[in-house]
C-alpha positions as CSV (number, residue, x, y, z in Angstrom):
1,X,-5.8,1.3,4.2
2,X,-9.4,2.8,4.5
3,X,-11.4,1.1,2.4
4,X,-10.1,1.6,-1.2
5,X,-12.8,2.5,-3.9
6,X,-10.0,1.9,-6.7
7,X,-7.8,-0.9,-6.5
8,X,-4.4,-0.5,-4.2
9,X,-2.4,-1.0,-7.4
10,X,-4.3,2.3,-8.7
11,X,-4.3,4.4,-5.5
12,X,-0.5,3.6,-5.6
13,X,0.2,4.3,-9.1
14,X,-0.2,8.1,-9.4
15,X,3.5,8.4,-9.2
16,X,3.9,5.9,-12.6
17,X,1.4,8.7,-14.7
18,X,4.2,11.0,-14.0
19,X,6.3,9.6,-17.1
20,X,3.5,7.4,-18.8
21,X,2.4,10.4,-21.5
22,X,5.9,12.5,-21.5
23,X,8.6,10.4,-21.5
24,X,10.5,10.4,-24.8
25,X,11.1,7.5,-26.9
26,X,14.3,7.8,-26.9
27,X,15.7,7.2,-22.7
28,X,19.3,6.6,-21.5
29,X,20.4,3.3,-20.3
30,X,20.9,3.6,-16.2
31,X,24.3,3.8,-14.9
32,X,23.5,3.1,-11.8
33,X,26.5,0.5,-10.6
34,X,23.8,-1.8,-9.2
35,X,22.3,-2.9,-12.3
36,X,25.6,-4.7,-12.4
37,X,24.1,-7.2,-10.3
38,X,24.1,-11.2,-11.3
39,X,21.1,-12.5,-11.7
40,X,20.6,-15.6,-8.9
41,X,18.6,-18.4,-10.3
42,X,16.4,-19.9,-7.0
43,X,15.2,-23.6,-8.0
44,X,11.9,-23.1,-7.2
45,X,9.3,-26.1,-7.5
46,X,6.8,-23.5,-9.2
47,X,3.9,-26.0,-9.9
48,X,3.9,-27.6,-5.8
49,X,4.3,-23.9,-5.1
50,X,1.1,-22.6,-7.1
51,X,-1.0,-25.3,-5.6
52,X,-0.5,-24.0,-2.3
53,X,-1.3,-20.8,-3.1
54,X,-4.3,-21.8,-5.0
55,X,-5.4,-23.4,-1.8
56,X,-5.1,-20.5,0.1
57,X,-7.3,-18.4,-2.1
58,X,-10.1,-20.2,-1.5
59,X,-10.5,-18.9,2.4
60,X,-12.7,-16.0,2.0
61,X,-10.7,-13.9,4.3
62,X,-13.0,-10.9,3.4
63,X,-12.6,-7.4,5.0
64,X,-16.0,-5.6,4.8
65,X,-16.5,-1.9,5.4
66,X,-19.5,-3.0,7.8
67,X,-17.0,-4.8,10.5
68,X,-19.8,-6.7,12.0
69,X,-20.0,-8.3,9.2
70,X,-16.4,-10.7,9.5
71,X,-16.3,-14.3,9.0
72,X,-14.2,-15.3,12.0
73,X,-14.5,-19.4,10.6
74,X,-12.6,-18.1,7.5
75,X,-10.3,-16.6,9.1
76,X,-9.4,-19.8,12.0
77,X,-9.9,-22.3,8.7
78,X,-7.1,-20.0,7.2
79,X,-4.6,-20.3,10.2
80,X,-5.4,-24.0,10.4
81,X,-4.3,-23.8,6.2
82,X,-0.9,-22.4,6.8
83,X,0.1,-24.3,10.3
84,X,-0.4,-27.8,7.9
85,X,1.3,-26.2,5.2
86,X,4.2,-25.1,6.3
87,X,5.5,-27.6,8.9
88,X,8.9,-26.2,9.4
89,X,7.9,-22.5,9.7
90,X,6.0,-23.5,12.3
91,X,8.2,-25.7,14.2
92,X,11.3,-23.1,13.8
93,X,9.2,-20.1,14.6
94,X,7.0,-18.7,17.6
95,X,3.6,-18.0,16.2
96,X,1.2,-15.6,17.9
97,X,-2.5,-14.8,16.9
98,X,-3.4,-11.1,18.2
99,X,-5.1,-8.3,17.6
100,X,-7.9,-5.9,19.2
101,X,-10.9,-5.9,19.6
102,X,-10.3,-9.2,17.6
103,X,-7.2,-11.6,17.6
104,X,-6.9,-13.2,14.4
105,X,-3.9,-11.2,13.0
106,X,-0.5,-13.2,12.7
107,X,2.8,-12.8,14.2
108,X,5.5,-15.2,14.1
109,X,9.7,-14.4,15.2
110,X,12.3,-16.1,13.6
111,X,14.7,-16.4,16.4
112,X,18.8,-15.3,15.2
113,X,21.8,-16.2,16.2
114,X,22.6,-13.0,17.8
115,X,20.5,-11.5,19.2
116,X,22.0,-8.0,19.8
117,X,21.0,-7.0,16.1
118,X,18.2,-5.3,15.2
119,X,15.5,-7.9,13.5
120,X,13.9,-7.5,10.5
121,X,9.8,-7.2,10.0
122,X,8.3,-8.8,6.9
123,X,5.0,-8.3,6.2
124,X,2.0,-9.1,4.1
125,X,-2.3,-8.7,4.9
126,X,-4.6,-12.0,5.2
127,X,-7.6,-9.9,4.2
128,X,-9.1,-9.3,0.5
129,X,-11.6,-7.3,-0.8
130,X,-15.1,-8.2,-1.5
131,X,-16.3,-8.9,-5.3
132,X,-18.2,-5.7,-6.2
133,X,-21.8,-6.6,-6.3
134,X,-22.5,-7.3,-9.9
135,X,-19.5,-8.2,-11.3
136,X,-19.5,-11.8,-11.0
137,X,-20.1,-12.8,-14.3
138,X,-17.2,-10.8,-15.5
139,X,-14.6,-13.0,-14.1
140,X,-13.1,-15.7,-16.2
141,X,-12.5,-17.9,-13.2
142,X,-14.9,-17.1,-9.9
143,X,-12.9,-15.4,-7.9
144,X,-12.4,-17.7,-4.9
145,X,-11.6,-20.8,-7.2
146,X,-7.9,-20.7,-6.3
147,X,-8.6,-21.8,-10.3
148,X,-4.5,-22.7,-12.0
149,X,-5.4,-22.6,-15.6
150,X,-3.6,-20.7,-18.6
151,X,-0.4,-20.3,-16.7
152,X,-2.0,-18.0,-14.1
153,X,-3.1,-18.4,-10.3
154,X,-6.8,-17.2,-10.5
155,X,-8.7,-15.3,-7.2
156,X,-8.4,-12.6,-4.8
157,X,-5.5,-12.4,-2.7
158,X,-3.3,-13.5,-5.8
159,X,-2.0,-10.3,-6.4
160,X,-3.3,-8.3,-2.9
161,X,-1.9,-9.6,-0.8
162,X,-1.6,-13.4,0.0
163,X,0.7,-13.6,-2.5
164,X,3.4,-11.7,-0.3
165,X,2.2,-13.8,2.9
166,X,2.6,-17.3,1.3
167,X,6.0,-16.2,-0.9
168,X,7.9,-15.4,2.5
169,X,6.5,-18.7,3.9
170,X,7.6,-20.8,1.4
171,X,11.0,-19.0,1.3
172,X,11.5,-19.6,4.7
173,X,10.3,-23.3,4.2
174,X,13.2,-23.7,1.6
175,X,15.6,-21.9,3.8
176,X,14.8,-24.4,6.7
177,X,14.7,-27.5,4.9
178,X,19.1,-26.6,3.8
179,X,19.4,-25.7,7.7
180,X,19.8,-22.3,7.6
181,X,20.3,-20.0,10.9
182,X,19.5,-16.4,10.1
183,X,21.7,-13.9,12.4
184,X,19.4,-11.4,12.9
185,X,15.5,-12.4,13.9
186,X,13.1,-12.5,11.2
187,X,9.8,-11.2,12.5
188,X,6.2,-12.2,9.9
189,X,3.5,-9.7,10.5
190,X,0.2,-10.5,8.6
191,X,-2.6,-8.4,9.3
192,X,-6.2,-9.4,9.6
193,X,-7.8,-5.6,8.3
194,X,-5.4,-3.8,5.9
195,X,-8.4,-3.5,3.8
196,X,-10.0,-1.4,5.9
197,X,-7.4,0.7,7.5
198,X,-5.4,-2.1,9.8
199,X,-6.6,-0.4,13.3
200,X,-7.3,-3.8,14.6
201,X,-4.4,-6.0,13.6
202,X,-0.7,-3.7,12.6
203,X,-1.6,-1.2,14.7
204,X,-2.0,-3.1,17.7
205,X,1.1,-5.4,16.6
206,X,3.3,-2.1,16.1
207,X,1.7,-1.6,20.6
208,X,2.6,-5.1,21.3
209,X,6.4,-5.1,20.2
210,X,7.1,-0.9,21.7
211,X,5.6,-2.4,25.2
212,X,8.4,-5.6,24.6
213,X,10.7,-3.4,24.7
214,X,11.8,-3.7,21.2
215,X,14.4,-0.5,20.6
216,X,15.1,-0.8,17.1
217,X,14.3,-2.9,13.7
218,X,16.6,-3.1,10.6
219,X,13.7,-2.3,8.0
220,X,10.4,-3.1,7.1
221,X,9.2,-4.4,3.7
222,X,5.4,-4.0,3.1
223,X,3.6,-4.4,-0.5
224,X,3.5,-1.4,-2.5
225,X,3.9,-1.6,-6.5
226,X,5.1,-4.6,-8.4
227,X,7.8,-4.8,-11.2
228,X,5.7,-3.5,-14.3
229,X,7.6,-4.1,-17.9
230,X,7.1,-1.8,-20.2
231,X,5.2,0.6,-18.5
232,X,6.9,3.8,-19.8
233,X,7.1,4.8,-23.3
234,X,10.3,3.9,-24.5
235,X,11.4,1.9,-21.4
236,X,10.8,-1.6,-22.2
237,X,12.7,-3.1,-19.1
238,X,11.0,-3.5,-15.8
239,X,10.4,-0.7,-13.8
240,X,10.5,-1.2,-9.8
241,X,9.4,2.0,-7.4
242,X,10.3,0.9,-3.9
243,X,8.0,3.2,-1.7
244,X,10.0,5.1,0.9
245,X,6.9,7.5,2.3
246,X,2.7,7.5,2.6
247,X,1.0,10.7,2.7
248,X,-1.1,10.7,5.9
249,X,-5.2,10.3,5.9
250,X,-8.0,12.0,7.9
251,X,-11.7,12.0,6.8
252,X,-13.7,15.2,8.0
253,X,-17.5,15.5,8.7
254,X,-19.2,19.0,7.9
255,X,-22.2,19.2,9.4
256,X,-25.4,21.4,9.8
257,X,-27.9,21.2,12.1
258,X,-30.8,23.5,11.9
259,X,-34.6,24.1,11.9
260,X,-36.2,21.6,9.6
261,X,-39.9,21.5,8.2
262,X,-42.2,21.9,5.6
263,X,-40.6,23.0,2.2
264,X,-43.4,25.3,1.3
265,X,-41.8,27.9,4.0
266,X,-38.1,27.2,3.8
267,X,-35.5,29.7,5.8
268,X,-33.2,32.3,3.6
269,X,-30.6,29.5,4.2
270,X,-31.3,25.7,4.1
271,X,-29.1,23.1,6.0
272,X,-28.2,22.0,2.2
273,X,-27.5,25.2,1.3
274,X,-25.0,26.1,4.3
275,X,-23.2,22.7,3.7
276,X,-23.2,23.4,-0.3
277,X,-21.4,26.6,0.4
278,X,-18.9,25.4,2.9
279,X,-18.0,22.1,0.3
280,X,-17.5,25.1,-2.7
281,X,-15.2,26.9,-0.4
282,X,-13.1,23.9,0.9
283,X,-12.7,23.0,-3.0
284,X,-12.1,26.2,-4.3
285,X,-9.1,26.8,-1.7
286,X,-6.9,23.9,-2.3
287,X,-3.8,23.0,-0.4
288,X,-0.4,24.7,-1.8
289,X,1.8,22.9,-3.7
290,X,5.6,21.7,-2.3
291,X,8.3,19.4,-3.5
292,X,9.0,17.0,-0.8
293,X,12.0,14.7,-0.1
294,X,10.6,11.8,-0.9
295,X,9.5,13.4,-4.4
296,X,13.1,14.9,-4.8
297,X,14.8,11.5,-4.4
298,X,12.6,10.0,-6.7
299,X,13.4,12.4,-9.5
300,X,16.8,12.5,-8.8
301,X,17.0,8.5,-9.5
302,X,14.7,8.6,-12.6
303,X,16.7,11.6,-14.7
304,X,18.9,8.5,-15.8
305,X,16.2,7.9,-18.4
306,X,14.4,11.3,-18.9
307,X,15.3,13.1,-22.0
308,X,16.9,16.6,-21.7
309,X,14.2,19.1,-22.3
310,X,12.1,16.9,-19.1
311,X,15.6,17.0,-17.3
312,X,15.5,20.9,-17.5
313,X,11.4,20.8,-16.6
314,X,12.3,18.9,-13.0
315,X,15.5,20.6,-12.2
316,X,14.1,22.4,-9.2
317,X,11.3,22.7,-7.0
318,X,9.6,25.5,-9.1
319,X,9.8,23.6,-12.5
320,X,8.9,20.6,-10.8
321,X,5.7,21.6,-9.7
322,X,4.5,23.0,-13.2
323,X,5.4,19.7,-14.4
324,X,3.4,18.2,-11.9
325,X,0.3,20.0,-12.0
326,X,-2.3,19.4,-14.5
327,X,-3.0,15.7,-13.6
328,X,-5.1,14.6,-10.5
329,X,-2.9,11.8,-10.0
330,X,0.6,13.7,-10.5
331,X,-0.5,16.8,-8.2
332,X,-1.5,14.1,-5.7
333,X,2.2,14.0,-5.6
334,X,2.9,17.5,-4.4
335,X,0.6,19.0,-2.6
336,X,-2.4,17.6,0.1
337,X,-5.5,16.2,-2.0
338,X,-9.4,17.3,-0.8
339,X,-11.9,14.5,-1.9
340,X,-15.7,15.4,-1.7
341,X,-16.8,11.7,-1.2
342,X,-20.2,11.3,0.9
343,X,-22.8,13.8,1.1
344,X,-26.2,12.9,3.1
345,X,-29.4,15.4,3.7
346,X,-33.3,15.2,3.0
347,X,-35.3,11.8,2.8
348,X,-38.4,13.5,0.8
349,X,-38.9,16.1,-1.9
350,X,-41.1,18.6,0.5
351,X,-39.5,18.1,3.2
352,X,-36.4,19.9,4.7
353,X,-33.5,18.2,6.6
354,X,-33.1,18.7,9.7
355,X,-29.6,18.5,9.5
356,X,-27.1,18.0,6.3
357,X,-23.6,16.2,6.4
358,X,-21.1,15.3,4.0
359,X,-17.7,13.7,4.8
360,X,-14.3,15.2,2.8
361,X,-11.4,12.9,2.2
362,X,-7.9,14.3,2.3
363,X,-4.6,12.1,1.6
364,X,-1.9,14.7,3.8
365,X,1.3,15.6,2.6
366,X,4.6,15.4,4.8
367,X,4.7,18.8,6.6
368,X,0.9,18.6,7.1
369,X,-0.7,17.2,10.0
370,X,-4.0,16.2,11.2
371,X,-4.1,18.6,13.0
372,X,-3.5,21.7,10.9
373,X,-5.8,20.2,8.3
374,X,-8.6,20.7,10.6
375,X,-7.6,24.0,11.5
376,X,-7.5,24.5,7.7
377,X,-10.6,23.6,6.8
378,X,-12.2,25.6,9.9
379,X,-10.1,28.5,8.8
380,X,-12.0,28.5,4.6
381,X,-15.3,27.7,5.5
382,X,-15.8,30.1,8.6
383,X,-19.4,29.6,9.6
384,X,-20.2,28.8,12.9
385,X,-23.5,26.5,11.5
386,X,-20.5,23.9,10.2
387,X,-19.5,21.8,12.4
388,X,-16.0,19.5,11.5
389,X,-15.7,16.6,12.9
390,X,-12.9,13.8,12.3
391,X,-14.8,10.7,11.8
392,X,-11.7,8.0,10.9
393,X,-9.2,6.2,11.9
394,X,-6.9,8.7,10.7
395,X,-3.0,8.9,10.7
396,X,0.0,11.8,10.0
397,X,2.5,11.3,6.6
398,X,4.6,8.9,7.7
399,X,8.8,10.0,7.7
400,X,10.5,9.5,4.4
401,X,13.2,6.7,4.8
402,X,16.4,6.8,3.4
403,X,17.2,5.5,-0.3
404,X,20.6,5.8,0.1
405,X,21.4,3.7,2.9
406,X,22.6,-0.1,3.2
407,X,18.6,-1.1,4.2
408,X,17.4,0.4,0.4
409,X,20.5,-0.9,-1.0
410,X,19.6,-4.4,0.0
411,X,16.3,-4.4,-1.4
412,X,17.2,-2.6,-4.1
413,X,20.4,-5.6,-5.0
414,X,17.4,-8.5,-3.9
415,X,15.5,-7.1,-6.4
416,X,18.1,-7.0,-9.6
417,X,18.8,-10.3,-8.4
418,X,15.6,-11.8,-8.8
419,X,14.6,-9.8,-12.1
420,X,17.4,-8.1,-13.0
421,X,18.3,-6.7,-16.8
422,X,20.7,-3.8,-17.3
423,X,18.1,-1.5,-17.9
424,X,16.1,-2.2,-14.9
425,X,15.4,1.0,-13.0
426,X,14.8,0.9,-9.4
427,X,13.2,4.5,-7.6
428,X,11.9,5.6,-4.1
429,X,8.6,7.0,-4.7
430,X,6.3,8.6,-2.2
431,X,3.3,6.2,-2.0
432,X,0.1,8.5,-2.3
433,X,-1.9,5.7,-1.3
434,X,-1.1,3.7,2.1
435,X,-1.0,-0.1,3.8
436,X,-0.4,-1.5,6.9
437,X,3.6,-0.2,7.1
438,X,2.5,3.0,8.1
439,X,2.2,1.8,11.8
440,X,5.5,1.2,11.7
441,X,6.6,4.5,10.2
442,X,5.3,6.0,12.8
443,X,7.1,4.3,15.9
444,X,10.6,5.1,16.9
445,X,11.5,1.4,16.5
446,X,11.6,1.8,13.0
447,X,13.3,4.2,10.7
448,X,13.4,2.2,7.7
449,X,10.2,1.8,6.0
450,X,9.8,0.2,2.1
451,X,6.8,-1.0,0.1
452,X,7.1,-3.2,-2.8
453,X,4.9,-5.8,-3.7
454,X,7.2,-8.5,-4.6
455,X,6.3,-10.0,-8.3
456,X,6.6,-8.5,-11.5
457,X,2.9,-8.0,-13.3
458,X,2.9,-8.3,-17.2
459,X,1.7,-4.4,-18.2
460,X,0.4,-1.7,-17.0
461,X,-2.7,-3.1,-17.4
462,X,-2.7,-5.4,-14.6
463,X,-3.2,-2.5,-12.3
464,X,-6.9,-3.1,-12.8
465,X,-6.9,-6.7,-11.3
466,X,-6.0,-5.1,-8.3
467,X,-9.6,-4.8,-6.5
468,X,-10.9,-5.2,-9.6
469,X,-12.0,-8.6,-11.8
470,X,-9.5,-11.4,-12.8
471,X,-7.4,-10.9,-10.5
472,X,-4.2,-13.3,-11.5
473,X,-0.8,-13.9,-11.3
474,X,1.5,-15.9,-13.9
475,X,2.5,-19.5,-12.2
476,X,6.4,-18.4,-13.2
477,X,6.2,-15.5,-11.5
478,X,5.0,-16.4,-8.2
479,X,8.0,-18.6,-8.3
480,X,10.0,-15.6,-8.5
481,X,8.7,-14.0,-5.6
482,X,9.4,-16.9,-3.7
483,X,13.3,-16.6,-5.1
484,X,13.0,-12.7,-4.1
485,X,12.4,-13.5,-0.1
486,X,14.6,-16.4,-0.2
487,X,17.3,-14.3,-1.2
488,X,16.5,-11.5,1.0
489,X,16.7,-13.3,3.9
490,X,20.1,-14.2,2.7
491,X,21.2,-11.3,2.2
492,X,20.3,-9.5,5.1
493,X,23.8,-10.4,6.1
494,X,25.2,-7.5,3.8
495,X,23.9,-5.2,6.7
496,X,25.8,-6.4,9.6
């Protein structure tokens, strides 16, 4: 992802608002066959377990916006970490360290059995974000303490993302200590700069395995949201989205350049001025609004537990939409969000600019592309003085993968397995955010993309510890995760 001003958690979580102030009290109980599904307890040795990953938060394996500033010692001190933690992983698997312009991203196979099938990519990002200047006193626990106290693992990277990183390791450790032989290859790819976009390390990972040759993977899990009880009103089980889409991402400069000068004769239009007019226009012309697949799917899964009259509100595209609209985070759902984020002209009060700039965010929709965004915003502002310029690292939507098929199916079962009640209620969702899976989305090798961070989160409220302060996650749950991947990997047999 670009870097996030809100946490990932809360980028994601625009599709929860959806239901959090209009779902009734009263819901229906899923019928979905699949919350049939046993519960598998995983002996897990939770405290060993925690340790580890207490370790592993202290590497300050910080992605800063300014990528000069990158502690490459962190980084090697963090590889040495795993390699002497995980003795088996390492043994069993080939372990490569790559990336451009720098190579500290990770990406190990897990040779199968049979090698015609399709393999299956698992990821997770060895990269946190910084501690927002100012903040330090807030946490209970300094944030790099890998601190175990109250039941909880304390520090960044607890919750995004070297939670999902160490979980599959330690799965796999389990799974290799009782001698098992997965059939088809299990690929690990850990980025080094999901924080800030993942152009150095997914990206060039994604290049690496087309130029191998690689045809075809199985599916791809990447985090996304975690299990969060109660979030609804009136839905006290767990709740699991499993993120099936992104909506694409392009940052676009407007810029005017002009006559500066002394502000005692200033022209019949400033640079400020030109640029304040063409930011009013590009807001006051938003993008239209359309029910995508992605959205459609979701809805279709979640009218198990929506009360009649809401049933009726998101019946069809039209409804849909007014039901949407209204809420910044909802609408971000349905049609391609504009974001006025940085604006930069004039250093003193009598003096004017020579030029003026600001930079406009916009999250893209699936039917939108880069492209036709650009040609949008030339299209509103219309002045020849405005110049638009993409300035990012940007990406298209990515396709929307099935949640139908055997691939969602599995994760789906893996996840009723691991935290399973009756009333659990598992959704796609299109993920209005983005991470590092998008890479993959967009090669031909992969046409089954999922994001779900793998551990169930207390409340709602835990969405702030994402980026934010305290980041934490309960001991008992970690263990979890660890039972999620080791019975994934297990199951991955349901496909063949």
């Amino acid at each position: 992802m670009k870097k996030k001003v809100a946490s990932t958690l809360l980028v994601l979580i625009g599709c929860f608002v959806i239901f959090t102030e209009t779902f009734a009290q009263e819901v229906k109980k899923s019928e979905n066959p699949a919350s049939q599904v046993e519960l598998v307890n995983i002996q897990v040795d939770a405290d060993a377990a925690a340790k580890r990953l207490a370790k592993g938060i202290k590497f300050k394996t910080i992605s800063n916006q300014d990528r000069k500033d990158f502690d490459e010692k962190a980084f090697k001190d963090w590889h040495k970490f795993l390699v002497k933690t995980y003795p088996r992983t390492h043994k069993a698997m080939k372990r490569e360290v790559v990336g451009d312009p720098r190579k500290f991203s990770l990406l190990y196979t897990w040779q199968g059995t049979n090698p015609a099938l399709a393999p299956i990519v698992l990821m997770g990002h060895q990269d946190v974000v910084p501690v927002v200047p100012g903040t330090e006193s807030q946490w209970e626990h300094d944030a790099f303490s890998g601190d175990i106290a109250g039941g909880y693992i304390w520090g960044r990277g607890s919750l995004d993302d070297k939670i999902m990183i160490m979980a599959i390791l330690e799965a796999i450790e389990m799974q290799l200590k009782q001698g098992f032989k997965p059939e088809r290859s299990i690929v690990l790819v850990f980025g080094q700069d999901e924080e800030v976009g993942g152009s150095e390390g997914v990206n060039h990972i994604v290049k690496t395995l087309e130029s191998r040759g690689i045809k075809e993977i199985a599916f791809v899990l990447d985090e996304g949201l975690p299990l969060a009880p109660g979030l609804f009103p009136g839905v006290s089980a767990p709740i699991a989205l499993l993120g099936i889409a992104e909506k694409g991402y392009v940052s676009l400069e407007l810029k005017v350049d002009g006559v500066g000068g002394h502000s005692a004769a200033p022209p019949a239009n400033s640079n400020i001025g030109i640029l304040a007019q063409a930011i009013t226009k590009v807001e006051a012309n938003p993008f239209p609004y359309r029910v995508t697949d992605a959205v459609r799917d979701q809805f279709k899964v979640m009218s198990s537990v929506l009360s009649a009259e809401q049933q009726k509100m998101t019946a069809n595209d039209e409804t849909l939409i007014t039901y949407l609209k209204g809420n910044p985070q909802t609408e971000a759902m349905i049609h391609t969000t504009t974001a006025v984020t940085m604006v930069n002209g004039g250093v003193k009060e009598n003096v004017l600019p020579p030029f003026a700039s600001a930079v406009v965010n916009f999250r893209i929709l699936q039917g939108e592309t880069i492209q036709t965004v650009m040609e949008r915003v030339k299209q509103i502002i219309n002045d020849h003085r405005v110049t638009v310029t993409n300035l990012s690292a940007s990406n298209d939507p990515t396709p929307v993968s099935s949640s139908t098929g055997p691939e969602f199916k599995l994760i789906d079962k893996t996840i009723r397995q691991t935290w399973g009640t009756k009333d659990l209620v598992i959704a796609p969702y299109l993920v209005i955010g983005g991470a590092d899976a998008k890479y993959f989305a967009a090669s031909p090798m992969a046409k089954n993309v999922y994001r779900f961070t793998a551990v169930r989160v207390e409340s709602a409220k835990d969405a702030d510890r994402w980026h934010g302060v305290n980041e934490r996650v309960l001991v008992s749950e970690y263990a979890k995760s660890i039972g999620f991947f080791y019975r994934l990997m297990a199951n991955v047999k349901d496909l063949n």
